[in-house]
Backbone bond lengths (Angstrom), bond angles and torsions (degrees), N, CA, C in turn:
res aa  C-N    CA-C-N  psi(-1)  N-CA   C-N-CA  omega(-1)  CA-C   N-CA-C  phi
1 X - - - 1.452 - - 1.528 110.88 -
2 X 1.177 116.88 -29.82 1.791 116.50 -150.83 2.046 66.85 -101.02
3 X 1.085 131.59 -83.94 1.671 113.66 177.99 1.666 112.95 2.73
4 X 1.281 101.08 -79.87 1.382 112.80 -173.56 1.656 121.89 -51.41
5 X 1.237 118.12 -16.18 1.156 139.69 -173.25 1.774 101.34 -88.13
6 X 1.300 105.08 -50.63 1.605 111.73 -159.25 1.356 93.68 -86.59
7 X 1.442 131.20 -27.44 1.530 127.61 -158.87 1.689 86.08 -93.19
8 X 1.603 134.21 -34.06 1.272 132.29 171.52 1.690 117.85 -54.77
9 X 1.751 101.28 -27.86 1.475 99.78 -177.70 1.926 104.27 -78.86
10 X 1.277 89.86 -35.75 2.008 99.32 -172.89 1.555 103.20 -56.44
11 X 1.104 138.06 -44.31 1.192 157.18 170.48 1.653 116.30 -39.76
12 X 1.639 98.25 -51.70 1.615 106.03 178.23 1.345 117.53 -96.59
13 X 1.847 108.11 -23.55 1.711 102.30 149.98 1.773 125.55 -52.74
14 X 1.495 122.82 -36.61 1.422 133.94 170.58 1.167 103.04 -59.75
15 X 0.946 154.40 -77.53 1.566 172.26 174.44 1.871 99.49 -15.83
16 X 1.519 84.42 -75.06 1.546 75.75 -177.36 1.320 126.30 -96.09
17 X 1.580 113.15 23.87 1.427 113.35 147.88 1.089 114.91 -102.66
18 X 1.177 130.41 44.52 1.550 140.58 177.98 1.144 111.89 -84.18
19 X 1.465 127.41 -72.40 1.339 148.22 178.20 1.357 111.60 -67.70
20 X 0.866 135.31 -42.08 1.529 116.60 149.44 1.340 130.60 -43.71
21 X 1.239 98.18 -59.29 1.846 104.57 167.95 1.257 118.73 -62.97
22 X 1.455 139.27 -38.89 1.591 136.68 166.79 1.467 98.84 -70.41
23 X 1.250 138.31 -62.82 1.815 139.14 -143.63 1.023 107.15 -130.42
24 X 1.426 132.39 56.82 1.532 115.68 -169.83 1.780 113.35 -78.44
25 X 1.318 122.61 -23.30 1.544 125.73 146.48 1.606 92.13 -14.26
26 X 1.615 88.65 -100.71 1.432 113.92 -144.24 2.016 101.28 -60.45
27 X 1.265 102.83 3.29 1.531 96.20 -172.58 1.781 100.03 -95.65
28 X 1.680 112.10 -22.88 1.043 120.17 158.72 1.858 125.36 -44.32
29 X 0.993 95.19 -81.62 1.548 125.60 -179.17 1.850 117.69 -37.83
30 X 2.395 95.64 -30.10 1.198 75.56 163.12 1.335 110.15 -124.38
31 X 1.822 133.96 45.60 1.329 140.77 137.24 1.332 105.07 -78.46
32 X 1.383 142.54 -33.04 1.440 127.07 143.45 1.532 144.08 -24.19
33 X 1.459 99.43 -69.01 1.794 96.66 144.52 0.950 149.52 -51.58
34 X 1.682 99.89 -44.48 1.268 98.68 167.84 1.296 126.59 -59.37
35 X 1.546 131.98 -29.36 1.341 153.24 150.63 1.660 98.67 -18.21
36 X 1.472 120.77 -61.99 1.191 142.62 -161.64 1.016 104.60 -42.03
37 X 1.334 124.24 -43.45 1.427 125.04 -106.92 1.943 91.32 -111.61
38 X 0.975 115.32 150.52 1.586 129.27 -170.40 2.042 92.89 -71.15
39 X 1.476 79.57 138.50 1.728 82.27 -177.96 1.342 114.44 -71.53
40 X 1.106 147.82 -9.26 1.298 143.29 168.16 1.252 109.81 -81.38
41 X 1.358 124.52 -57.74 1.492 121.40 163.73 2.068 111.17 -19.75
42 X 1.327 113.97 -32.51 1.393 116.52 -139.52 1.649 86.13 -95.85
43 X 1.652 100.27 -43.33 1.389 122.31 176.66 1.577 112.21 -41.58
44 X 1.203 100.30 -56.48 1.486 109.72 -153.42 1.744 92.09 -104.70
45 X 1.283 138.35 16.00 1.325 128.01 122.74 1.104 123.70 -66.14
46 X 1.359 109.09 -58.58 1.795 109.68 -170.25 1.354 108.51 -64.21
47 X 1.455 137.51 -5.58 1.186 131.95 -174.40 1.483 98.76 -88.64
48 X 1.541 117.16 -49.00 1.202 119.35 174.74 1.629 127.98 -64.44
49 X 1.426 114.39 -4.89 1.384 126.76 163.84 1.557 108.37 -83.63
50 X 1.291 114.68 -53.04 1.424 116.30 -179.97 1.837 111.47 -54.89
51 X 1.396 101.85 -49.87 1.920 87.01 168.45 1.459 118.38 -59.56
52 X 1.339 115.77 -50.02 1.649 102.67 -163.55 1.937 101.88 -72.92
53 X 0.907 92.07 -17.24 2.235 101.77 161.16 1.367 102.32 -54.93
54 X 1.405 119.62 -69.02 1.318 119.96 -149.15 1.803 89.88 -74.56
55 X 1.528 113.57 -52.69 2.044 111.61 -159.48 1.878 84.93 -50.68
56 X 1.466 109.35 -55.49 1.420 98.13 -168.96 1.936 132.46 -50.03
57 X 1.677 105.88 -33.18 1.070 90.87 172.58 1.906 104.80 -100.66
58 X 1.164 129.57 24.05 1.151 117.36 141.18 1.763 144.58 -73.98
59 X 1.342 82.11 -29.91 1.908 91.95 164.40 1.275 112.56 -91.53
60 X 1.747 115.49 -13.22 1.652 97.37 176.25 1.679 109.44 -83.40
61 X 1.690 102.18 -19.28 1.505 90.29 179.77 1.312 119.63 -95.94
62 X 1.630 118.78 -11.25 1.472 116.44 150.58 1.744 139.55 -74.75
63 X 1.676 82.25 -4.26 1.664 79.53 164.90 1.784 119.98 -128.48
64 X 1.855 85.57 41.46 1.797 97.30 177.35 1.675 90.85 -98.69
């Protein structure tokens, strides 16, 4: 379990050193906006990332 956990974190460290490492311009330009951006707006994305996170790894681990 604690494997699966740490190899899940290595996975989302790659991910989001992606775009930095291919586009760091354009990876700039949109931590800028995002800067912009009204804090609830920011809120109520990341909340909506964290559910479709959680529904998603609930059916992947109920249908391992």
């Amino acid at each position: 379990m604690l494997n699966s956990i740490l190899l899940a974190i290595c996975f989302v460290l790659i991910v989001e050193g992606l775009m930095p490492l291919i586009l760091p311009d354009k990876w700039k330009q949109f931590l800028m906006q995002m800067a912009l951006q009204p804090s609830e707006s920011l809120r109520r994305m990341g909340g909506v990332l964290v559910v479709i996170g959680a529904i998603s790894a609930y059916f992947l681990i109920m249908n391992a």
